[in-house]
N, C-alpha and C positions, 0 to 999 in steps of 0.2 A: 484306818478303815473301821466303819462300826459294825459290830457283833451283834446288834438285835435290831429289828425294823420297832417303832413305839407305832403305837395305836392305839385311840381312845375308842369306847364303847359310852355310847350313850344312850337314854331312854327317849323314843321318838313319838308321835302321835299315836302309832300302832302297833311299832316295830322297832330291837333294838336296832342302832347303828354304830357298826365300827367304819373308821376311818382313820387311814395312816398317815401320820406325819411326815416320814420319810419317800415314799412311793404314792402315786395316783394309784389308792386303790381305797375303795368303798363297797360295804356288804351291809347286810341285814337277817336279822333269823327272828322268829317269835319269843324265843327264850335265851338264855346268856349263852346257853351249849351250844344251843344253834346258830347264835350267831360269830361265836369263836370258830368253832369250826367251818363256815361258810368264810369267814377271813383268812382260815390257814390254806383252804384251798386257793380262795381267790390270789391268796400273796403268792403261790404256786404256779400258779396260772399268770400272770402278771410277771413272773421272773424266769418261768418257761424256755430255755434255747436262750435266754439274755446272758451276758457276764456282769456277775454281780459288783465287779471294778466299777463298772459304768455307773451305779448307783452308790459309789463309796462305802460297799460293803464286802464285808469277807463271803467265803464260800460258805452255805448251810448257814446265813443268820436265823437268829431265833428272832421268837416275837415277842416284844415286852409291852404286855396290856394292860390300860388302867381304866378301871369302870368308875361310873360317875352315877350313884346311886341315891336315893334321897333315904333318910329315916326311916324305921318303923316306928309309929307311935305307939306305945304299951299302954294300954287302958285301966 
């Protein structure tokens, strides 16, 4: 069984978006904060009254995020 759900966070037209590779779940927030946190609820929400067997996970997985950022260019 795995120990953390993965989810990528990427930069969108307007808004960032996370989206999990393990679980049908997808979010969005204006900033990185916001949109982490609108994913840890949504995985909450999304695993709500479920047993986390059923998704080949232990009780209480974590969330392992990878952000997908571009450069700062230094002038």
């Amino acid at each position: 069984m795995r120990h953390s759900i993965k989810a990528f966070v990427y930069k969108g037209e307007e808004y960032y978006v996370a989206e999990c590779m393990d679980i049908a779940v997808v979010t969005q927030g204006k900033t990185l904060d916001e949109t982490v946190s609108n994913l840890q609820e949504a995985v909450a929400l999304h695993l709500e009254g479920e047993d986390p067997a059923d998704f080949d996970l232990t009780p209480n997985p974590s969330l392992l995020v990878t952000f997908e950022t571009e450069p700062t260019v230094v002038a």
